[in-house]
Gaussian input, Z-matrix of N, CA and C with variables (Angstrom, degrees):
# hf/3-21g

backbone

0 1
 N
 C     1     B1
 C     2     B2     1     A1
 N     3     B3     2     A2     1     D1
 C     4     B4     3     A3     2     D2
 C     5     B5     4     A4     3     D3
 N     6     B6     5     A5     4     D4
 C     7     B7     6     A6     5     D5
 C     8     B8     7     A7     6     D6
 N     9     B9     8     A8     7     D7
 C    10    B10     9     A9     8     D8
 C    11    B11    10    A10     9     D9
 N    12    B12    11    A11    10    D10
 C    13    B13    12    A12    11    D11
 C    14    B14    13    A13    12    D12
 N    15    B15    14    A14    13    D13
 C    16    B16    15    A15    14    D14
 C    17    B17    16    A16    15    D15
 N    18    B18    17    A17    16    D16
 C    19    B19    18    A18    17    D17
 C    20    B20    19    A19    18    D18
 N    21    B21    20    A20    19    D19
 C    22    B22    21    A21    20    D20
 C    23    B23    22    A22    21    D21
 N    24    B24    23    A23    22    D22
 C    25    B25    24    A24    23    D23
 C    26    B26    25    A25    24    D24
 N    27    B27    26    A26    25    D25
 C    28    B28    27    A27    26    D26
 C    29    B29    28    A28    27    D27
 N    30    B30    29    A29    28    D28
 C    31    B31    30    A30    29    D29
 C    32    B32    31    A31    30    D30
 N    33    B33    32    A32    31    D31
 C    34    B34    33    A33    32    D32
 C    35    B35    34    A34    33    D33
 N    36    B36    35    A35    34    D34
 C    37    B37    36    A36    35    D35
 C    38    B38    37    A37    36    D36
 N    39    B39    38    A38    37    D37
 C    40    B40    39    A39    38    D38
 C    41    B41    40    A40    39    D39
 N    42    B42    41    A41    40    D40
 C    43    B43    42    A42    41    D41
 C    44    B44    43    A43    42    D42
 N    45    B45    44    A44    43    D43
 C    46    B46    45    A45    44    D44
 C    47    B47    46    A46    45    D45
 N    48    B48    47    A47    46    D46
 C    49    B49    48    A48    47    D47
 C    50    B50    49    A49    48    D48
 N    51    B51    50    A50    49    D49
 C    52    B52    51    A51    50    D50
 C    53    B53    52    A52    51    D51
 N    54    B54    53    A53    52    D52
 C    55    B55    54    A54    53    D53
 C    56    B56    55    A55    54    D54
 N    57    B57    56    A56    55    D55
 C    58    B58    57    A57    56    D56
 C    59    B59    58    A58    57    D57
 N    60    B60    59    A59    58    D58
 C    61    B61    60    A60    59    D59
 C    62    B62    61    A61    60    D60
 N    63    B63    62    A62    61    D61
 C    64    B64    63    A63    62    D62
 C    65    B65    64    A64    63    D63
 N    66    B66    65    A65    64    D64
 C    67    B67    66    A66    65    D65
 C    68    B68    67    A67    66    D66
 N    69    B69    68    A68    67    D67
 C    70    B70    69    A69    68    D68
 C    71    B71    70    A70    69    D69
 N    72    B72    71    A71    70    D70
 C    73    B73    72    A72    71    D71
 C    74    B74    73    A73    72    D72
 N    75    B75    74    A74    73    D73
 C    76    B76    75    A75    74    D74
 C    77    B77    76    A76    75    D75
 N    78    B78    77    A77    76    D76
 C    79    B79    78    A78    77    D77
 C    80    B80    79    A79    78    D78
 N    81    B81    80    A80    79    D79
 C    82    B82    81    A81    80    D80
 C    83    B83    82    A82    81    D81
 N    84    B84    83    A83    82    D82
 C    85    B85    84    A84    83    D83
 C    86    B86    85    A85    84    D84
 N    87    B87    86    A86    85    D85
 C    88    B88    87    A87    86    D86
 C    89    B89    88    A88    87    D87
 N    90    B90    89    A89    88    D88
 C    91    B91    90    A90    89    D89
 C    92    B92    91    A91    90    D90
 N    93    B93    92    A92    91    D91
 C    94    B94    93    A93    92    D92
 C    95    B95    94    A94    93    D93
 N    96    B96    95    A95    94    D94
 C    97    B97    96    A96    95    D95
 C    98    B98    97    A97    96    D96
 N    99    B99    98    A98    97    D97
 C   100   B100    99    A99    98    D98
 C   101   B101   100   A100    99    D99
 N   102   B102   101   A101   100   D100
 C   103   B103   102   A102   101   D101
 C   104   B104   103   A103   102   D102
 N   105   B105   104   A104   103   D103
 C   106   B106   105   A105   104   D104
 C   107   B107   106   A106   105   D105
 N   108   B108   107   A107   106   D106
 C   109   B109   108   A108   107   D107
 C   110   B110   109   A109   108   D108
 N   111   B111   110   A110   109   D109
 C   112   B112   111   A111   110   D110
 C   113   B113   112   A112   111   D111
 N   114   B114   113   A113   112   D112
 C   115   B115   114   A114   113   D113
 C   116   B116   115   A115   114   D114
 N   117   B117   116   A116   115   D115
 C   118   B118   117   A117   116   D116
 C   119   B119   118   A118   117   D117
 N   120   B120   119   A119   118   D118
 C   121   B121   120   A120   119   D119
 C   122   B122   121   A121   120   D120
 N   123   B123   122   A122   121   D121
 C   124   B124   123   A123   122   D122
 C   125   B125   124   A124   123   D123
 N   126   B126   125   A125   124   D124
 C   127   B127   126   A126   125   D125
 C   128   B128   127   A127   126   D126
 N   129   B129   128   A128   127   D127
 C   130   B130   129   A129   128   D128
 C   131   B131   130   A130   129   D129
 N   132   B132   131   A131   130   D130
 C   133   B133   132   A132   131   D131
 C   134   B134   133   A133   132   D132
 N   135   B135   134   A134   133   D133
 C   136   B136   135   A135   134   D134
 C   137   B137   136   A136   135   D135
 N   138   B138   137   A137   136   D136
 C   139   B139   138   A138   137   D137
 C   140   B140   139   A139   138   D138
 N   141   B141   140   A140   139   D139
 C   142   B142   141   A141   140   D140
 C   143   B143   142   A142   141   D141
 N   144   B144   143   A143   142   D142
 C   145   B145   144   A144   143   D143
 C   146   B146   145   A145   144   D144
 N   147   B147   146   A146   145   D145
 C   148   B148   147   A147   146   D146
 C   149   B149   148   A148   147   D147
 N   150   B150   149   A149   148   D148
 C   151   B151   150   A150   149   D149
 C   152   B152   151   A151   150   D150
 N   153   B153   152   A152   151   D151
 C   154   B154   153   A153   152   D152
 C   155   B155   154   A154   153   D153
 N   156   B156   155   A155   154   D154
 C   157   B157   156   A156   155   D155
 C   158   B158   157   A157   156   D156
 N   159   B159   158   A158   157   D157
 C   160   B160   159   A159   158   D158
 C   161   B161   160   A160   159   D159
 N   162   B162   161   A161   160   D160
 C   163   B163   162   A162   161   D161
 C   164   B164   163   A163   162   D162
 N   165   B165   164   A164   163   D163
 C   166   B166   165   A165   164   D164
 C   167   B167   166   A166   165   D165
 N   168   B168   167   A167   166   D166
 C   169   B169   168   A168   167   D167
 C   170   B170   169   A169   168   D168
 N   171   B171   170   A170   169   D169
 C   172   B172   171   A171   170   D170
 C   173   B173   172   A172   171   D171
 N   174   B174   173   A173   172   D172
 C   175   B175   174   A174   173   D173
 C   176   B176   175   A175   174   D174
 N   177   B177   176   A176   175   D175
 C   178   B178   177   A177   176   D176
 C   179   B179   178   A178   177   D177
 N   180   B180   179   A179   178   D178
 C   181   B181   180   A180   179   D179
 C   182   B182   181   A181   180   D180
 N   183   B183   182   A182   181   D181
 C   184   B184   183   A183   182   D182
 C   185   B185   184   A184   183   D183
 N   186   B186   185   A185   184   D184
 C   187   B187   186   A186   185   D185
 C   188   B188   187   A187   186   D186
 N   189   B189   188   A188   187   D187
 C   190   B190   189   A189   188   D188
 C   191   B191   190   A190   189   D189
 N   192   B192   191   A191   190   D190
 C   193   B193   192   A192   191   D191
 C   194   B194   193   A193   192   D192
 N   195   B195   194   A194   193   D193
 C   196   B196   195   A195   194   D194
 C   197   B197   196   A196   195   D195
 N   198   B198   197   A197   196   D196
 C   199   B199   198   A198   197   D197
 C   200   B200   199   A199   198   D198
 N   201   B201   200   A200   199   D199
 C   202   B202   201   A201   200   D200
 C   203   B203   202   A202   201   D201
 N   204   B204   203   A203   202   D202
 C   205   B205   204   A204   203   D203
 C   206   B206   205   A205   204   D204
 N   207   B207   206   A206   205   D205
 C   208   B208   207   A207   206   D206
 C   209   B209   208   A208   207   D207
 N   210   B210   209   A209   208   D208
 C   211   B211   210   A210   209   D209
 C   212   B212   211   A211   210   D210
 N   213   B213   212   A212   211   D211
 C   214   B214   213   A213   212   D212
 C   215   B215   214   A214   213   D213
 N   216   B216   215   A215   214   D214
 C   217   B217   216   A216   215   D215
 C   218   B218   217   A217   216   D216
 N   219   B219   218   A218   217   D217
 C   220   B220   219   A219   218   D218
 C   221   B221   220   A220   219   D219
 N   222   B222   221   A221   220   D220
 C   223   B223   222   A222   221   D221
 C   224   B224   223   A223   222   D222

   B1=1.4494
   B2=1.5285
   B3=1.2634
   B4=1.1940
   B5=1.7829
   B6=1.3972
   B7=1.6400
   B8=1.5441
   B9=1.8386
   B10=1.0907
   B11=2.2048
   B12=1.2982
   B13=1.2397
   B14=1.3592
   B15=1.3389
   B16=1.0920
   B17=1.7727
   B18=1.3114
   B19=1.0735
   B20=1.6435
   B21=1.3683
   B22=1.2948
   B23=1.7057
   B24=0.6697
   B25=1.7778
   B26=1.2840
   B27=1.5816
   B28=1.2423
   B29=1.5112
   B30=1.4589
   B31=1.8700
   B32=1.1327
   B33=1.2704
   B34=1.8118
   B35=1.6412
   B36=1.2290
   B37=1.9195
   B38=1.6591
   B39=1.0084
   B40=1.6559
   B41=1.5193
   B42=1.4530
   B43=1.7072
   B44=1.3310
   B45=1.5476
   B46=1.5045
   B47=1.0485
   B48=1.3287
   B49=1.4277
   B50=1.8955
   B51=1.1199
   B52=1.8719
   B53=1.7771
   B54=1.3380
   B55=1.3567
   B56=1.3739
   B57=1.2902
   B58=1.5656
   B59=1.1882
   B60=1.2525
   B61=1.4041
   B62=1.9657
   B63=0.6705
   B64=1.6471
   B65=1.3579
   B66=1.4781
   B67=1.4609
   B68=1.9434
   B69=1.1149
   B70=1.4516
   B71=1.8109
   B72=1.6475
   B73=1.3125
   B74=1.3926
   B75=1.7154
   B76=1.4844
   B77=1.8487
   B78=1.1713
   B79=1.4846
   B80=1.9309
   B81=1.3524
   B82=1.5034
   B83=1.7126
   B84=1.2501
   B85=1.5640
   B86=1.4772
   B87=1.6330
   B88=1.2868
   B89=1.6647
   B90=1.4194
   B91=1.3019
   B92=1.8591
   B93=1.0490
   B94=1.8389
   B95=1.7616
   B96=1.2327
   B97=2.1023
   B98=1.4521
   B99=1.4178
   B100=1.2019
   B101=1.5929
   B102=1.6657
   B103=1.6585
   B104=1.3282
   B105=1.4087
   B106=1.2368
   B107=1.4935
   B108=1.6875
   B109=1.8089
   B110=1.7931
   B111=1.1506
   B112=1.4244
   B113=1.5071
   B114=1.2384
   B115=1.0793
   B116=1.4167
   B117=1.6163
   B118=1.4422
   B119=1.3772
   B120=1.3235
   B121=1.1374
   B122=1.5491
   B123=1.3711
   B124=0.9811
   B125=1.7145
   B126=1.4170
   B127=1.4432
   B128=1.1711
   B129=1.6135
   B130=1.6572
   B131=1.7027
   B132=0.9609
   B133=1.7533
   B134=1.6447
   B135=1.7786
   B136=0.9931
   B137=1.1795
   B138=1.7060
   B139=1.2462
   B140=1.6481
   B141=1.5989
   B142=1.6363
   B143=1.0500
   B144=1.5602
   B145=0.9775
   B146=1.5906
   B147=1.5326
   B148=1.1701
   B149=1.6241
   B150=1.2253
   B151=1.9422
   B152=1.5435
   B153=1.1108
   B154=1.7293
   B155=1.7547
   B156=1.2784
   B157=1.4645
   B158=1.3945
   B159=1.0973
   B160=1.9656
   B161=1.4538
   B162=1.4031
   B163=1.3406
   B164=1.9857
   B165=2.0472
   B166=1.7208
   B167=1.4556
   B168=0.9921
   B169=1.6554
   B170=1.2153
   B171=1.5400
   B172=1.3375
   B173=1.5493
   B174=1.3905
   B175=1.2577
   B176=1.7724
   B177=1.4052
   B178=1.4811
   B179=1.1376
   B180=1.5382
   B181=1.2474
   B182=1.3102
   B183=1.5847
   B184=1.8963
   B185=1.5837
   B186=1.3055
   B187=1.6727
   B188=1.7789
   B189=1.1506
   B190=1.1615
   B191=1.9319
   B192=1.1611
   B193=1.8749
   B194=1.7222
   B195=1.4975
   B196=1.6732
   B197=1.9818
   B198=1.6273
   B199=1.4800
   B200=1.9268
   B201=0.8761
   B202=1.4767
   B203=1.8499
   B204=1.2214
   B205=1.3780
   B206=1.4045
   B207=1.8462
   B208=1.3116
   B209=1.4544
   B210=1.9344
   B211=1.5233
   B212=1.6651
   B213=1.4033
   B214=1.3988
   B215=1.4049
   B216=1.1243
   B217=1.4891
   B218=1.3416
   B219=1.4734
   B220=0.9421
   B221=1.6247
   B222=1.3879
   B223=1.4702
   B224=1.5328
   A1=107.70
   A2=128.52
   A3=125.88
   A4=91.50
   A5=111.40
   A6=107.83
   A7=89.86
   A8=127.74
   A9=109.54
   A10=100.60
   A11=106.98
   A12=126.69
   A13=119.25
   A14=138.78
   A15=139.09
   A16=130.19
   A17=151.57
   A18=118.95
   A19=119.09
   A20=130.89
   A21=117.20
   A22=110.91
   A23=137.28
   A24=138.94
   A25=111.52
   A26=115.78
   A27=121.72
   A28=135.06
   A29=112.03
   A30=117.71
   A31=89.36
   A32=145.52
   A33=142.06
   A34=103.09
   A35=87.75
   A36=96.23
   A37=104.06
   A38=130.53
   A39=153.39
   A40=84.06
   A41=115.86
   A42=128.78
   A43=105.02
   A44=116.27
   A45=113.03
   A46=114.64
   A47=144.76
   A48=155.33
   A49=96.64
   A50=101.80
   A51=101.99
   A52=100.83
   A53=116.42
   A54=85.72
   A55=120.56
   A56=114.41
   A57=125.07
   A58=137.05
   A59=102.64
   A60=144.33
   A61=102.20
   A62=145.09
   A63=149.45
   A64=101.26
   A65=128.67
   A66=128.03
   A67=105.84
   A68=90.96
   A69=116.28
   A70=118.69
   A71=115.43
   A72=134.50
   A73=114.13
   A74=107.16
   A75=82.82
   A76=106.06
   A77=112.94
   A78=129.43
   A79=95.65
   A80=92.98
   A81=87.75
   A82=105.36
   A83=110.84
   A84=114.97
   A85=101.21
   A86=123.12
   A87=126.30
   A88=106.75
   A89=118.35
   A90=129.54
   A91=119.57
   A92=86.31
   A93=111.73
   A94=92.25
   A95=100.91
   A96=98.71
   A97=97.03
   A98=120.64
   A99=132.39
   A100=116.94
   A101=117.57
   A102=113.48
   A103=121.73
   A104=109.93
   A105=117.45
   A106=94.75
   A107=96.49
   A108=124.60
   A109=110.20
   A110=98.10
   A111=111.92
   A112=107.97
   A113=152.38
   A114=156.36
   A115=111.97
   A116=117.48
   A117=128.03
   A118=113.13
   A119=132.45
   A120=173.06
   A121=171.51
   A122=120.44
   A123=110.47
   A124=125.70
   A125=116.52
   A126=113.03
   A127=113.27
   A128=129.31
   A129=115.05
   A130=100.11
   A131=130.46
   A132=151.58
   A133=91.82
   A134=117.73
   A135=145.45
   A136=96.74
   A137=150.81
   A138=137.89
   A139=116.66
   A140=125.21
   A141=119.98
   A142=106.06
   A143=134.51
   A144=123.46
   A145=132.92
   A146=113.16
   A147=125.34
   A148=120.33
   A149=93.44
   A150=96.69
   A151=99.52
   A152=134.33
   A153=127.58
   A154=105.48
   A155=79.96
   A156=107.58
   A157=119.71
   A158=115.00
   A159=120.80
   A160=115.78
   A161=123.41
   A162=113.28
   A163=90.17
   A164=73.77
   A165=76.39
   A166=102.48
   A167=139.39
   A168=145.35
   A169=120.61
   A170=114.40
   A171=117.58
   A172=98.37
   A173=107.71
   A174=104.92
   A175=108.70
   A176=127.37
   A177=115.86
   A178=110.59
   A179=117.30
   A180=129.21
   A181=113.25
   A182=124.78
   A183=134.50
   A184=103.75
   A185=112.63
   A186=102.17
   A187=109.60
   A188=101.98
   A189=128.04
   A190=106.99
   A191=101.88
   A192=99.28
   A193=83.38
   A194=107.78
   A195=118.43
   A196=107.16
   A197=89.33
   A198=105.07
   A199=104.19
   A200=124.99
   A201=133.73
   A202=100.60
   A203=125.95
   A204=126.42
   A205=102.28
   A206=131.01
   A207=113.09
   A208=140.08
   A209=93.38
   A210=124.45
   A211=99.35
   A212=113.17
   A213=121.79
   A214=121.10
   A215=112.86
   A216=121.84
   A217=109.32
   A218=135.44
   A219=117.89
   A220=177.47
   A221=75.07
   A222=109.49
   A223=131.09
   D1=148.36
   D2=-167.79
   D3=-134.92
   D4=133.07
   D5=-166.20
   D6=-129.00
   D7=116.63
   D8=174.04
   D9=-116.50
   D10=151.28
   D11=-156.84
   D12=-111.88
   D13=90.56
   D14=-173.06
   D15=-83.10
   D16=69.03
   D17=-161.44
   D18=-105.24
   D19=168.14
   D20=167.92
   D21=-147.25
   D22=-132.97
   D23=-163.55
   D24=-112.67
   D25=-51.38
   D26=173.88
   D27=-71.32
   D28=110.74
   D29=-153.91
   D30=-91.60
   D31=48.80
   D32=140.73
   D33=-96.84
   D34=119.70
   D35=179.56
   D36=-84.35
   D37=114.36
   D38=161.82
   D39=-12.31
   D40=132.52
   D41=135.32
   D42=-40.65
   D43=159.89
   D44=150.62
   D45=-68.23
   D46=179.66
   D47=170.22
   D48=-98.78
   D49=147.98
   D50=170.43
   D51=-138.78
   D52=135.98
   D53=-164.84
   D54=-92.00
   D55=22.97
   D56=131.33
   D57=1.99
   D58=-70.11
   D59=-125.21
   D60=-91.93
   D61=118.49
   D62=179.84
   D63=-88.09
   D64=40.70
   D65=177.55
   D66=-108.14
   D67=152.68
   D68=178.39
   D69=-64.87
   D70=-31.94
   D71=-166.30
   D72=-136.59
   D73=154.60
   D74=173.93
   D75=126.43
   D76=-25.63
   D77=-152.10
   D78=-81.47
   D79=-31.40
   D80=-161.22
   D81=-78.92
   D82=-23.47
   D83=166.37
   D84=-50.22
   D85=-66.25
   D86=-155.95
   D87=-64.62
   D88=-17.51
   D89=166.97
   D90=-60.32
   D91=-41.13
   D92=-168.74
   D93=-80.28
   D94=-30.68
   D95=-166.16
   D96=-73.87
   D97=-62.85
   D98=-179.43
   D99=-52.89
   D100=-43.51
   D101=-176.00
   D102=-96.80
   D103=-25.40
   D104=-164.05
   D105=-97.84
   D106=160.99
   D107=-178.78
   D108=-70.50
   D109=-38.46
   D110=-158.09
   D111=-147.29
   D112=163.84
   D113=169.25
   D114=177.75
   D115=151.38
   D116=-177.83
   D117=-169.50
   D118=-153.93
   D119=-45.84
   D120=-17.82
   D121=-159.18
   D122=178.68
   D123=-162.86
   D124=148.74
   D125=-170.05
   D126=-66.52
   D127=137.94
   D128=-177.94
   D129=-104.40
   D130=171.48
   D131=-176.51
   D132=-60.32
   D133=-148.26
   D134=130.82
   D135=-92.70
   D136=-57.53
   D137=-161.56
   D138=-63.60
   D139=124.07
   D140=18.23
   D141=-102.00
   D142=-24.57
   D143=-165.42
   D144=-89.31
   D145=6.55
   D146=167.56
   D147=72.09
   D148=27.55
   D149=162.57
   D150=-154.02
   D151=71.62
   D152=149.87
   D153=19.60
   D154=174.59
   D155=166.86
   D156=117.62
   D157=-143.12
   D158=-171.35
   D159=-97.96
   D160=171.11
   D161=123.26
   D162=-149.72
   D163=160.98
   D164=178.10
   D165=-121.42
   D166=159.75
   D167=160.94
   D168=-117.67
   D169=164.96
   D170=165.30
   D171=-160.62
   D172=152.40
   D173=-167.73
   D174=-134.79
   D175=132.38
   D176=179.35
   D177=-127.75
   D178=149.48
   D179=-166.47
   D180=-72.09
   D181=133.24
   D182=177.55
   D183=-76.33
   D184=129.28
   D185=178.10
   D186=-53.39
   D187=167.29
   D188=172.74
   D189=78.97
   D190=-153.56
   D191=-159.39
   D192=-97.35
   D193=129.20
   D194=169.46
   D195=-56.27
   D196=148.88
   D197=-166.61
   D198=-62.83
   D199=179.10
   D200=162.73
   D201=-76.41
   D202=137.06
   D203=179.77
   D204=-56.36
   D205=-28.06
   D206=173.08
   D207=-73.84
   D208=-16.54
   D209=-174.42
   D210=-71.63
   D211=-41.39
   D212=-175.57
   D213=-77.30
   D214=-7.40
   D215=166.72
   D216=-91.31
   D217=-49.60
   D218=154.43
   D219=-23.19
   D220=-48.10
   D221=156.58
   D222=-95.15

């Protein structure tokens, strides 16, 4: 599984995009819904690092059958 992690300052998590929608922003969610395995997020505090804000993820599947969570620590 490959999990990549985005964060930035601003703690308003993006609408989805629908492509509906006559909006300006938003597209790269509807990108992530459609390609990606997994996707989320969530708003972080200031604590620990003392500036708030987001992060978003998305995560896609590695060919073949995923490791055991102990195999993946391992290696």
């Amino acid at each position: 599984m490959l999990r990549v992690s985005v964060t930035d300052t601003n703690p308003e998590l993006p609408e989805p995009f629908k492509p509906s929608d006559e909006v300006d922003n938003g597209r790269g969610l509807f990108i992530l819904d459609v390609l990606a395995d997994r996707w989320g997020g969530c708003a972080i505090g200031e604590e620990p690092f003392g500036i708030g804000g987001k992060t978003v993820w998305f995560e896609l599947a590695w060919g073949g059958t995923p490791p055991t969570p102990m195999a993946a620590l391992a290696a």
